[in-house]
N, C-alpha and C positions, 0 to 999 in steps of 0.2 A: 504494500500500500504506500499509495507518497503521499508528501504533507498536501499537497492540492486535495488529495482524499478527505483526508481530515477536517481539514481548511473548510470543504464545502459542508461535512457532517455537523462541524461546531456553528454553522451558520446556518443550518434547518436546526439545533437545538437549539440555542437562541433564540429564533425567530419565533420556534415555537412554545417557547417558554415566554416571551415577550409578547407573544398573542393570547396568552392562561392570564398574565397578570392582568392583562389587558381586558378580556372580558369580566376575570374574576371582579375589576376595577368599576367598571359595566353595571355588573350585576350587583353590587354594592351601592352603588351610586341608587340605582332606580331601587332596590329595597330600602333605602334609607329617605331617599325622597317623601313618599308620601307618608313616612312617619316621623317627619322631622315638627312636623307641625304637633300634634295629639301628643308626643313627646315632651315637646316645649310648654307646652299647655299646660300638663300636668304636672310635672315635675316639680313645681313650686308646692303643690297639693300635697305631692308626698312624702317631700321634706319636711314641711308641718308636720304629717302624720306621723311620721317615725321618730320626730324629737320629740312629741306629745308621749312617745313611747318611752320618751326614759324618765317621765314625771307620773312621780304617781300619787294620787289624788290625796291620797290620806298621810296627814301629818299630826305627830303628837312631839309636845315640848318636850327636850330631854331624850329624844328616842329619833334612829335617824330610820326613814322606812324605805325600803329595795324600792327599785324601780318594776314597776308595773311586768312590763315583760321580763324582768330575769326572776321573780316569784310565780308569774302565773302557772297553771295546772290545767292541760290541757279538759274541757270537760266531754259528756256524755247528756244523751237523753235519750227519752223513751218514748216511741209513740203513745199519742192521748188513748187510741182507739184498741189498740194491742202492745198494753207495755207486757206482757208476757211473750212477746218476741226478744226483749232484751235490751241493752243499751245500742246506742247508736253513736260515732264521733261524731261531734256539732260539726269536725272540718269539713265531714263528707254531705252534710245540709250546706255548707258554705258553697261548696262548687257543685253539688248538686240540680237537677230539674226543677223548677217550679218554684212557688213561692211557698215559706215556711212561717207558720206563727210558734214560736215558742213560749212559752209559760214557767214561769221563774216565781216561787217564794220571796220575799224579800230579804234581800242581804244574800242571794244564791247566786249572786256573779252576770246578771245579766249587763248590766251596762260596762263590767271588766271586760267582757266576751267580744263586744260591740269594736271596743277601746283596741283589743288587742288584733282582732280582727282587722280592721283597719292599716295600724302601723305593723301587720305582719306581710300583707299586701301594698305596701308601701315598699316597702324594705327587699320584696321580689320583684319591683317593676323598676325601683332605683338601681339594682343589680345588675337586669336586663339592659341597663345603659341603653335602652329605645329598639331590643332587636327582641322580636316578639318571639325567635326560637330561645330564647336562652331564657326566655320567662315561662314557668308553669302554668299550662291551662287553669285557666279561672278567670273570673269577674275583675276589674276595680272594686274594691269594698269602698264606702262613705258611710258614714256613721249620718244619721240625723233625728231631733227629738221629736216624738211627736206630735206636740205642740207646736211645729213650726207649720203641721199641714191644716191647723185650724181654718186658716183663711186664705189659704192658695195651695193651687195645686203641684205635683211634687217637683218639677222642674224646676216652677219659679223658688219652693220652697228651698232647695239643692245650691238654687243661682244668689239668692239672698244668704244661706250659711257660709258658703265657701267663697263670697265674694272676695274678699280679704286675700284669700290664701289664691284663687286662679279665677280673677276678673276676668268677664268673657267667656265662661271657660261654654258650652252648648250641653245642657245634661239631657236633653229631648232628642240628642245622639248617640253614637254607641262612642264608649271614649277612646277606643280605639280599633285600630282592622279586624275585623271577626271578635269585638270581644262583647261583653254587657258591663252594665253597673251591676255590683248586688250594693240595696242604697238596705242597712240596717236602720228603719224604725224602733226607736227606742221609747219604750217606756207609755205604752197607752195609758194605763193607768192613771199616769200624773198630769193628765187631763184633767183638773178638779171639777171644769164647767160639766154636766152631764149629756148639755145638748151641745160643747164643742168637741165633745167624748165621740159623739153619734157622728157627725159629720167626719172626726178623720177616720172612724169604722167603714163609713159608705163610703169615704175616699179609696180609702184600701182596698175596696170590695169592688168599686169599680176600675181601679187599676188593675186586680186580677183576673177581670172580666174582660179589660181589652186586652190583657196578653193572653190569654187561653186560646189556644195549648201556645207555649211560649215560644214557640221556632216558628208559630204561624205567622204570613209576610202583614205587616203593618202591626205586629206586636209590640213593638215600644222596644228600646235598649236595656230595659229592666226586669231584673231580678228583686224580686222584695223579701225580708227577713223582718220579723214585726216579733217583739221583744215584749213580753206585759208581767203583772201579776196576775194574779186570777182574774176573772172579770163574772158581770151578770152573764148567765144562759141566755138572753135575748141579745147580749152585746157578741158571745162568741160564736152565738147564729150567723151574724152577720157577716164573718170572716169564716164560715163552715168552709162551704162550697168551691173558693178559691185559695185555700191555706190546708197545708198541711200539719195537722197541730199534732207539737210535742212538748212532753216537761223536761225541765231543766232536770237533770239528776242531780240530788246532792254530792259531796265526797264522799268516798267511798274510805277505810282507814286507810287503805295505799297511800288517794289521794294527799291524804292528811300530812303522811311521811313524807311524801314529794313536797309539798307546800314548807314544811319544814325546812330537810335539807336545800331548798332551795332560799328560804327566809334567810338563815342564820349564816357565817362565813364558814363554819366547818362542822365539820359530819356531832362532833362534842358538844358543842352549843345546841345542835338539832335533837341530840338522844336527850339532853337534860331538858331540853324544853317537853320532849314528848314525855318522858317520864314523869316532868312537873303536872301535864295536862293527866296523865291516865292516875296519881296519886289524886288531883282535886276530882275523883272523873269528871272531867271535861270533854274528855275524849270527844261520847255524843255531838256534844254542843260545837265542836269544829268543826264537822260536815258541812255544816255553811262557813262558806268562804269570810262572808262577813265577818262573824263572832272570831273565826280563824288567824284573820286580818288584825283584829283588835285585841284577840290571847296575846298572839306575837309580839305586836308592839306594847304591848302591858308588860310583858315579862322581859322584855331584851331592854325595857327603860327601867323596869327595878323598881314598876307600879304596880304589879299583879296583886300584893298584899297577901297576907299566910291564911285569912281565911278562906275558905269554900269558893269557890267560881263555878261550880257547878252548870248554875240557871244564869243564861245566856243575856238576861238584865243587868246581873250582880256585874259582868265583864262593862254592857255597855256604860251603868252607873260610875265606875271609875275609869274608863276610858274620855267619855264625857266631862265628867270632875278632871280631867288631867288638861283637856283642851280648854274648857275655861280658867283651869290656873295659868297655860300659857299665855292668856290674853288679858289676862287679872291690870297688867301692866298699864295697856291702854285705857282699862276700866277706869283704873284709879285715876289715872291720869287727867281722865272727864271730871270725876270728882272732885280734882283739885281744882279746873279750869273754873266749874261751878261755887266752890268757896272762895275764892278770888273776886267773883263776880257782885255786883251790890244787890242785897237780897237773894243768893244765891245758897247763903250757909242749911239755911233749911230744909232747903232739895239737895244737896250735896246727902248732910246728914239721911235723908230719908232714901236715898238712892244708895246711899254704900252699900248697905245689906239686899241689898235686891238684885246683885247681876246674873244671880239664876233665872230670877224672875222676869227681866230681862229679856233673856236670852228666848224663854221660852212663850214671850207674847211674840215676839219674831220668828217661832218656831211652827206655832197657831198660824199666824197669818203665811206662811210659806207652803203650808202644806193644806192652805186650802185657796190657794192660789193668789194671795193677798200680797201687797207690799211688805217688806218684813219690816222695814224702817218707817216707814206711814203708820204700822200699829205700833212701834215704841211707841214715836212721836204722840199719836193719839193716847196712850195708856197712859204716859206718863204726866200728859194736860188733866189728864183726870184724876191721874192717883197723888200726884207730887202736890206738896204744901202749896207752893206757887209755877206756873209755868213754866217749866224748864227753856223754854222760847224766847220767854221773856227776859231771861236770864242771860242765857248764847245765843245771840241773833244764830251761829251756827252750827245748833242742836242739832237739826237733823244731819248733817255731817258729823257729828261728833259718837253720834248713836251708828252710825255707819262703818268707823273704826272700831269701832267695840265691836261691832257684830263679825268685821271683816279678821279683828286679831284671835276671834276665837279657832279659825279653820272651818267650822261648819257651813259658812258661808263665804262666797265670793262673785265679785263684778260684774256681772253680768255685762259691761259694756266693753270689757277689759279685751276681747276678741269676736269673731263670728264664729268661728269653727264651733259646731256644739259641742264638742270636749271641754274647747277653754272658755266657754261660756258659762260652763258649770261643773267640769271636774269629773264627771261624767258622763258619757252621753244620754240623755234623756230626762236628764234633769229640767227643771221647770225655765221656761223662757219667757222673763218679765220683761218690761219696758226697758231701752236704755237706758243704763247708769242704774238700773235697782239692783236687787240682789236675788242671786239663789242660791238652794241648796248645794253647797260641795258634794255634803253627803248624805242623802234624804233619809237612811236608815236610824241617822244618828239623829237628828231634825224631827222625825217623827216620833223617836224615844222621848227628846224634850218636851214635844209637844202635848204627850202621852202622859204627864205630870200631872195638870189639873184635874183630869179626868180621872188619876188612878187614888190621887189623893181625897177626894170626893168621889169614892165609888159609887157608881147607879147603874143598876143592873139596864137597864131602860135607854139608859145613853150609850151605853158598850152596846147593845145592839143595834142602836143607831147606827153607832157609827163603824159597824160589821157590815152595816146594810147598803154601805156607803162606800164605791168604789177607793175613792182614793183616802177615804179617810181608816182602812183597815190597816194601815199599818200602826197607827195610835191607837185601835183597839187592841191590835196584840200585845204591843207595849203597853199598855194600860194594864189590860189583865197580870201582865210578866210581875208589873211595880205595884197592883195594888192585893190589900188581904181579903184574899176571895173564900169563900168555903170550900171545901175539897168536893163536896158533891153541885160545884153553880155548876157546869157545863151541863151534867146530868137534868139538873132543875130547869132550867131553860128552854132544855131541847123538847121536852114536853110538849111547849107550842109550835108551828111551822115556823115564825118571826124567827126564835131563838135557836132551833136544829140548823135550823141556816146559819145563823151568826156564828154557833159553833161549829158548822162545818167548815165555814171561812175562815175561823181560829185554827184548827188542825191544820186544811190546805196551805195557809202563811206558816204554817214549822212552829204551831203552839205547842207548849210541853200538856200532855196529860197520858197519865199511865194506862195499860191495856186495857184495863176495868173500862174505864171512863169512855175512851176510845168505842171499845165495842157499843156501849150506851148510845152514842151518839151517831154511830152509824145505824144502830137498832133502829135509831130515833129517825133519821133522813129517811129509809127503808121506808117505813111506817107512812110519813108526812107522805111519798111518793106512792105508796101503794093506791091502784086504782080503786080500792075499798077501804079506806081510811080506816083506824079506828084510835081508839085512846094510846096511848104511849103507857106500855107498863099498867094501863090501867087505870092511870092518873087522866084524871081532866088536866085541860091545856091552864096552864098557872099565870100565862103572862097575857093572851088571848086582847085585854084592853090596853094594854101598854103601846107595844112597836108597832111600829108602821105596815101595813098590811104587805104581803110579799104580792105581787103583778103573777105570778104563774109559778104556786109552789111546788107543782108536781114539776116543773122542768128546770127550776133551781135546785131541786136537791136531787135530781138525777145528775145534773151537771155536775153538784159537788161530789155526789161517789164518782163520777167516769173520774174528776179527779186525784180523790182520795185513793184510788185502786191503782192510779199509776204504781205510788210504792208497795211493795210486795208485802210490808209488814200489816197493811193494809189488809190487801187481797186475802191475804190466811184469816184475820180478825173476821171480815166478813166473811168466809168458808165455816168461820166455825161459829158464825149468827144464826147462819143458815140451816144448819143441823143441829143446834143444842133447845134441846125440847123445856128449855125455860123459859125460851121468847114465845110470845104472841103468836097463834097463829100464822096473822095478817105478816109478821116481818119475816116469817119463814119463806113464806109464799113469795112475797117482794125479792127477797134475796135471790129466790131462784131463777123469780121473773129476770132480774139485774139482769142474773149473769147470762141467760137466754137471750135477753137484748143483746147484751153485749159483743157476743158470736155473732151474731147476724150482721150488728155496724161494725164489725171486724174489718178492715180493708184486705183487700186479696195480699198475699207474697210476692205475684207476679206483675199487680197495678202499677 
């Protein structure tokens, strides 16, 4: 061979390697082209999203708390209609068909779920650096509260929270080449209006009405995931037909141990906490993440205290007491500002002793959708010796640092994003510049005060009967002294079987005895041939508010109540022990005969 040979061979490989670069170069260019735009767009969005990801909502003085993602715990749930099929991973609802309602206890991690969801799909499409092979199939996730779909629908609602973070951005598109939003609806629930409750229900109901079945052409670029506590039977009517409903599962003890060694800096720290929680048995009471969240930080800050923590109050009671000592600061502060002031000494004096009291007329008005700082304001023109107003032209600001140093609340003006609008997402969404809850479990403890300390059996099921105001009857019941047989007594009448089945479904403590009574009692109230409960006439019959359709509120509350399995055995063995009624024997069997039937197929 001579070098002329050569010569020509290194000049077809060349050429032909200079023609590879060259299309490779091509074909780069025109794949990057049309997502150079939807890239650019978003990307401001999910830098938000993933540094929202290393704040995590809950703060206590003295104690420093992990960041959201490196504590969470992957979770599970169960179908509403067949939880005896098993758990399920929420991931695989995430990038799943269809749109999904889930149902969450309070304090069960729904709006962490939302949170993490979010900046986990953040943090895969910032990786993808804009090339749609290197990213896993799946949605955009956005978080947004429910409240924001009160009074517009969900595009503009999408285009109004994230204006901030990606102006312009088109949410009535898909956000990117072949892909969807999954937009997480958080927190129906905290709807306090009941007819703005109803309206984003039929909102929901008709956006999974125009995407049915969801690959059909003019379906919309959404996926929806709608987040709640329980709700009325007439409210989860409305989301039947187009939602897939599941519960939230609690932890499970694994979980507990993962949430652990993931809380604490080493494996040591995590055994002595767990061993602290199973000596007070606490164990139970950490299966919600909540309480879980607040053992930890109680114990890693050296507040936990040597007696009992057993009951899941005794935790929130000094977790609470810990956040207002960290804000005592600012407190005093106003008090001083007030003795300084000419005729001030009076209401200084008269407000020292009151920042719980305080705290917890802002805790009232938040969780029933009121200004939190408009009801100091007003309480204090009424309680205080002379107007605090009169005193600080800039009272109502000064009532708004006190609320803001406690942690339980924050800005609501302070960003758009529904995370850093409330610390959560799903938190309540008041006018610019008021405030909301950080953290509505804790908020609703406070607010749970008046009520527990003035027990009235009458007003606890009021306010069971009352969408958003059950999380302050279950803390009411937690903090106030009840007889060991109210649930029992109550349930008697339909009003109160209900109340109490909403107390169980919210993660009320009551023992298997009580338990069985009160599912005896729903059975009964549902049965198409009613009869006495036990035997007893109905006890409260003139008191509460008349239930709208008893037989399908307390079937709603067992399909609930039977998600958990400790459940399902309780009522297996209602159903056979020849010391019930007839009539709940009968019911029982009916249940679970219904139940087979609105069983959904394995294969649907």
């Amino acid at each position: 061979m001579t070098w002329d040979f050569f010569d020509k061979v290194a000049s077809v490989v060349s050429g032909s390697l200079a023609l590879a670069a060259a299309v490779l170069a091509v074909r780069r260019h025109l794949r990057g082209r049309p997502g150079r735009g939807w890239w650019a767009a978003l990307n401001p969005l999910w830098r938000a999203q993933s540094e929202e990801a290393i704040v995590h909502p809950h703060r206590i003085a003295g104690g420093y708390v992990r960041p959201l993602s490196e504590v969470y715990v992957a979770r599970r749930a169960v179908a509403r209609l067949d939880p005896a099929a098993g758990p399920v991973d929420v991931g695989s609802l995430l990038t799943g068909p269809g749109h999904v309602l889930l149902i969450g206890e309070p304090g069960s991690g729904k709006s962490a779920l939302v949170r993490q969801a979010c900046a986990n799909s953040a943090r895969w499409w910032l990786a993808g650096r804009g090339r749609l092979r290197r990213t896993p199939p799946g949605p955009v996730v956005v978080g947004l509260p429910a409240t924001a779909l009160v009074h517009q629908p969900l595009p503009a609602a999408l285009a109004e929270a994230y204006r901030d973070q990606a102006p312009g951005l088109d949410f009535a598109r898909e956000p990117a080449p072949d892909r969807r939003w999954l937009v997480c609806v958080d927190g129906v629930d905290a709807v306090a209006d009941p007819d703005d409750r109803a309206e984003v229900l039929n909102r929901l109901a008709a956006l999974a009405r125009a995407t049915a079945p969801p690959a059909a052409p003019g379906a919309g670029p959404w996926r929806v995931l709608v987040t709640t506590r329980q709700l009325a039977e007439n409210e989860l009517a409305v989301l039947d037909p187009g939602y897939a409903a599941y519960h939230l599962a609690p932890f499970t003890d694994p979980d507990v141990g993962r949430f652990a060694h993931r809380w604490f800096p080493d494996a040591v720290a995590a055994r002595r906490f767990l061993n602290w929680a199973d000596q007070q048995r606490a164990r139970p009471a950490l299966r919600n993440p909540l309480t879980a969240t607040i053992a930890a930080a109680l114990w890693q800050a050296g507040l936990a205290g040597p007696d009992p923590v057993a009951d899941p109050a005794v935790l929130l009671d000094r977790f609470v007491g810990a956040l207002l000592g960290g804000g005592r600061a600012s407190f005093d502060a106003t008090c001083d500002a007030l003795r300084r002031a000419v005729r001030g000494g009076p209401v200084a004096d008269w407000l020292t002793e009151r920042h719980t009291e305080l705290v917890e007329v802002a805790a009232v008005a938040a969780v029933t959708g009121a200004d939190p700082v408009a009801a100091v304001v007003d309480w204090s023109a009424a309680q205080a010796p002379y107007q605090p107003d009169r005193v600080l032209p800039d009272w109502d600001r000064q009532v708004r640092l006190v609320l803001l140093a406690t942690g339980l609340f924050s800005d609501a003006g302070a960003g758009r994003a529904p995370a850093a609008r409330s610390g959560a997402v799903g938190g309540p969404v008041p006018a610019p510049g008021a405030l909301a809850a950080t953290w509505p479990g804790l908020v609703e403890h406070l607010a749970a005060g008046p009520l527990a300390r003035d027990w009235s059996a009458q007003r606890w099921i009021r306010a069971m009967a009352t969408t958003s105001q059950r999380g302050v009857g279950l803390w009411a019941m937690s903090r106030a002294t009840v007889a060991p047989g109210f649930l029992r007594d109550v349930a008697r009448d339909p009003a109160g079987a209900i109340a109490a089945g909403h107390y169980l479904a919210a993660g009320g403590a009551a023992d298997p005895v009580v338990r069985s009574d009160v599912l005896a009692a729903l059975l009964a109230h549902w049965s198409p041939r009613p009869g006495p409960v036990d035997g007893v006439a109905p006890a409260l019959a003139a008191g509460p508010p008349p239930v709208r359709d008893v037989r399908q509120e307390c079937f709603a509350l067992l399909t609930t109540l039977t998600a958990a399995a400790v459940n399902r055995e309780l009522l297996r063995e209602v159903a056979v022990d020849p010391r019930r009624p007839t009539v709940v024997r009968r019911a029982a069997a009916l249940f679970f005969a219904t139940r087979r039937r609105q069983r959904p197929s394995r294969t649907g």
